[in-house]
C-alpha angles and dihedrals in degrees: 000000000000130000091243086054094052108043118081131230107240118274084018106148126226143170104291116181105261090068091054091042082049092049090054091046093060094043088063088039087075082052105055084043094053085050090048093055093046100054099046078065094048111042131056113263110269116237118254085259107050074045098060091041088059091049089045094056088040104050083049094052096037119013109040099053084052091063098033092075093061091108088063095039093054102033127059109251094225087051128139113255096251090056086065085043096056087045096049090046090050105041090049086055093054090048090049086047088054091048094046096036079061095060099043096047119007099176099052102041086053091059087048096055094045090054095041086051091047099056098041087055087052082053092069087051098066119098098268102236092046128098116238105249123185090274086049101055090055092060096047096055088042082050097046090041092071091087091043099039105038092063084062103046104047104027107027107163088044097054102047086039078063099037093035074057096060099052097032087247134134098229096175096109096067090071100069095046114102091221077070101049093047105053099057086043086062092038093051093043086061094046097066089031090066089034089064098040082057099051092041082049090050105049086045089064093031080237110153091196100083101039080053084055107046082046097051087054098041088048093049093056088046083056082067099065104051101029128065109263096252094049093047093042095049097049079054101054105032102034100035112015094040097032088049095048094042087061097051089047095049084050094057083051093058128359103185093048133054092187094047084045093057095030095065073032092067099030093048092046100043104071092047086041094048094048102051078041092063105037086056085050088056093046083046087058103043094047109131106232097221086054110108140246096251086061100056086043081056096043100052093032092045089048083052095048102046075057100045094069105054087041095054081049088055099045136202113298105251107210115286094281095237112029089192131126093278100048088048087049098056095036088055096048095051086057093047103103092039089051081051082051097049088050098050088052089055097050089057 
């Protein structure tokens, strides 16, 4: 190969590691979701508390250190300290606006954060180096839905019971409306319809990838079918969205290293992570044992959504734009003193 073949023009993009990590992720993915499947044939359905129990570990393992590096997604690392000022500032008001916005008006808020949820899943889905045009953006909210939406397709009484629990509302009526019906019939009709335009793609370019991906999201709304809604909805959140997102984080830290990248993934997440840990501990504790289930649903699903909405601001990383030299350079030199850091941790 010659030397002309193998130099790259500068912002030229190429495969960093985080897109292969991401490809094998997917790939097992399909995996977790056949098992899932499986077992909601196999083994008898969970109750509405040992579910929330599951949601709970696995939102404090998985969730909450994907949306405790916010602060390093959204502000340059080499940035000035009021500019960490202004975001936190700002990230803490838009978590206070979501609180209070529930208050006021439960319903609708509750509309606003499955939406909002919808569309940042979908998010994930995109290819990670396109913009998100307009057609794009329609796929992204059909492909986020699946988490909203499958619920409501396949397990309707069960879903509004839970979401009828979190607004003090009695939401059983929605499932005999046609507007209802309808709806999911025309999502679920665009759901196999892109399906089948990613596995045609895909044999066309003999690409495995998307055929993996249109597998992995049939297969999880398939998961609500046959598993309770909490325990579907948490191996969806916490082992493909968070994990997806975290590896396209730790990437951004660090683009020529998968272990620094994890590594300023784990030490930036751990302080927010611990703390939240620690405040839902003390409301554990101080849970009053004749309160009821519905409570303890409001309590963890309000807490998500008052941090769902600084973190959809923010959006899902999309891969550095040029995984070149340069890039890698700089990248390198900006982690520099938290790599030090690390070190200095290790060595005592």
């Amino acid at each position: 190969m010659t030397a002309r073949a193998e130099s790259k023009r500068p912002g030229q993009a190429s495969h960093g590691w985080g897109e292969r990590l991401e490809a094998g992720h997917r790939r097992a993915v399909v995996g977790i979701a056949l098992v899932a499947c499986l077992a909601g044939l196999l083994v008898p359905e969970l109750d509405h508390a040992t579910q929330f129990a599951v949601l709970a570990v696995g939102v404090g393992a998985f969730a909450l250190p994907h949306g405790a590096v916010d602060p390093w997604v959204a502000v340059p690392q080499d940035a000035p300290r009021r500019a960490w000022l202004r975001f936190v500032t700002f990230y803490l008001a838009l978590v206070g606006l979501a609180i209070a916005a529930w208050i006021a008006a439960p319903l609708g808020t509750l509309a606003t954060f499955l939406v909002a949820s919808a569309w940042h899943f979908g998010q994930a889905e995109l290819d990670r180096d396109r913009p998100a045009f307009f057609a794009d953006g329609i796929e992204s909210l059909s492909a986020g839905a699946t988490a909203i939406l499958g619920p409501l397709l396949f397990r309707p009484d069960e879903t509004l019971t839970l979401l009828g629990m979190l607004v003090d509302r009695d939401l059983s009526s929605i499932a005999s409306s046609a507007a209802f019906s309808t709806g999911l019939g025309v999502w679920l009709v665009s759901r196999v319809v892109s399906w089948a335009q990613r596995i045609a793609m895909g044999a066309a370019k003999r690409d495995a990838q998307p055929v993996v991906i249109a597998l992995g999201q049939a297969l999880w709304l398939l998961s609500f079918a046959v598993l309770p809604v909490l325990l579907a909805f948490g191996l969806y959140f916490c082992l493909d969205h968070s994990v997806r997102h975290g590896i396209r984080v730790a990437e951004r830290f660090d683009p020529s290293s998968p272990s620094a990248g994890f590594a300023l993934f784990v030490a930036r997440a751990m302080p927010a992570t611990l703390a939240t840990l620690l405040l839902a501990g003390a409301a554990w504790l101080s849970w009053s044992p004749g309160q009821s289930e519905a409570s303890a649903m409001q309590l963890l699903f309000v807490g998500l959504a008052a941090l769902t909405l600084p973190h959809v601001a923010i959006g899902v990383p999309k891969r550095p734009a040029a995984l070149d030299e340069s890039f890698t350079a700089t990248a390198s030199r900006r982690n520099s003193r938290s790599n030090g850091y690390l070190h200095g941790l290790r060595r005592r």
